[in-house]
C-alpha positions, 0 to 999 in steps of 0.5 A: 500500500503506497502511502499517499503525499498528502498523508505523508505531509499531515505526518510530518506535520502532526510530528512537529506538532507533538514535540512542540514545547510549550510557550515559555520554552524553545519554539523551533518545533512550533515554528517547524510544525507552523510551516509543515501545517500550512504545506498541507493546507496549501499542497494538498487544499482537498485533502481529508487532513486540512480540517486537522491541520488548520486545527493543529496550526491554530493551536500551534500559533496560539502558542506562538503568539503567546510566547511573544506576546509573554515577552511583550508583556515583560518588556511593558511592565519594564517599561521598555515601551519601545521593546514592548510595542515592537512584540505586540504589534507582531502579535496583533500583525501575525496572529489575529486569532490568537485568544490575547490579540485583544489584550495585546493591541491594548497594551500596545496603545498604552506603549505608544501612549507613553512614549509621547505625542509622536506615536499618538496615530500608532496609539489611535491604530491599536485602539480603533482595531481593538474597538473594531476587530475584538467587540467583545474584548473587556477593554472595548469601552476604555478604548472608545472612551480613549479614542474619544477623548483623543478626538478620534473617530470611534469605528463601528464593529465588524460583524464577523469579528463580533460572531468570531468571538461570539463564537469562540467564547462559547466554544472555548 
């Protein structure tokens, strides 16, 4: 019985994906198991195993995000705003399903918000994208009021953003 090359890939794969560490340990594996995921979905897009793969790639990008999104945090509460922005945004940028990317886009405009009047449109950014993509966050009302009281346009929430999140707060 040969074995099929979509099936091959879906191994390799799920092997990456069990020797993956968790988010405060080494990533390599996640990275690995990040890029063979996505060969299967991308090589083989009618495979029986996309619906496992995609699943394996969300979990292994939440643990992604979560590694820096940790490191983001840490630099944050150093006050290393500069060092704190630079992780969050790539959290935001990079893992847009990730379950923190609320909680990482409101850190990220407090980083910009202390460091100064020159970064008020990246702080306004982060705060319009949360109000927007994430309308059930906890920080949704302190974001408007913030883009309120910077005189900026308070955005209306996406629609599927909001079922997304529906969705995954009652499924979690």
């Amino acid at each position: 019985d040969v074995c099929s090359s979509d099936l091959s890939q879906f191994k390799i794969c799920n092997i990456h994906f069990k020797q993956m560490e968790k988010a405060d340990r080494d990533n390599t594996q996640g990275q690995r198991a990040e890029d063979e995921c996505r060969q299967v979905m991308v090589q083989f897009p009618n495979s029986k195993f996309v619906p496992q793969a995609q699943q394996m790639l969300r979990d292994v990008q939440e643990v992604l995000a979560d590694k820096e999104f940790r490191t983001g945090l840490f630099y944050h509460t150093k006050g290393s705003f500069p060092a704190a922005s630079n992780r969050l945004s790539y959290v935001t940028q990079q893992y847009p399903l990730y379950s923190g990317a609320d909680e990482a886009l409101w850190l990220n405009a407090d980083s910009f918000r202390h460091m100064g009047d020159r970064f008020e449109n990246q702080e306004a950014d982060s705060l319009t994208r949360l109000v927007r993509e994430y309308p059930l966050s906890v920080h949704v009302n302190a974001a408007k009021d913030r883009l309120t009281a910077m005189k900026r346009t308070v955005p209306q929430a996406d629609p599927a953003a909001y079922a997304r999140m529906k969705y995954d707060l009652e499924n979690r």
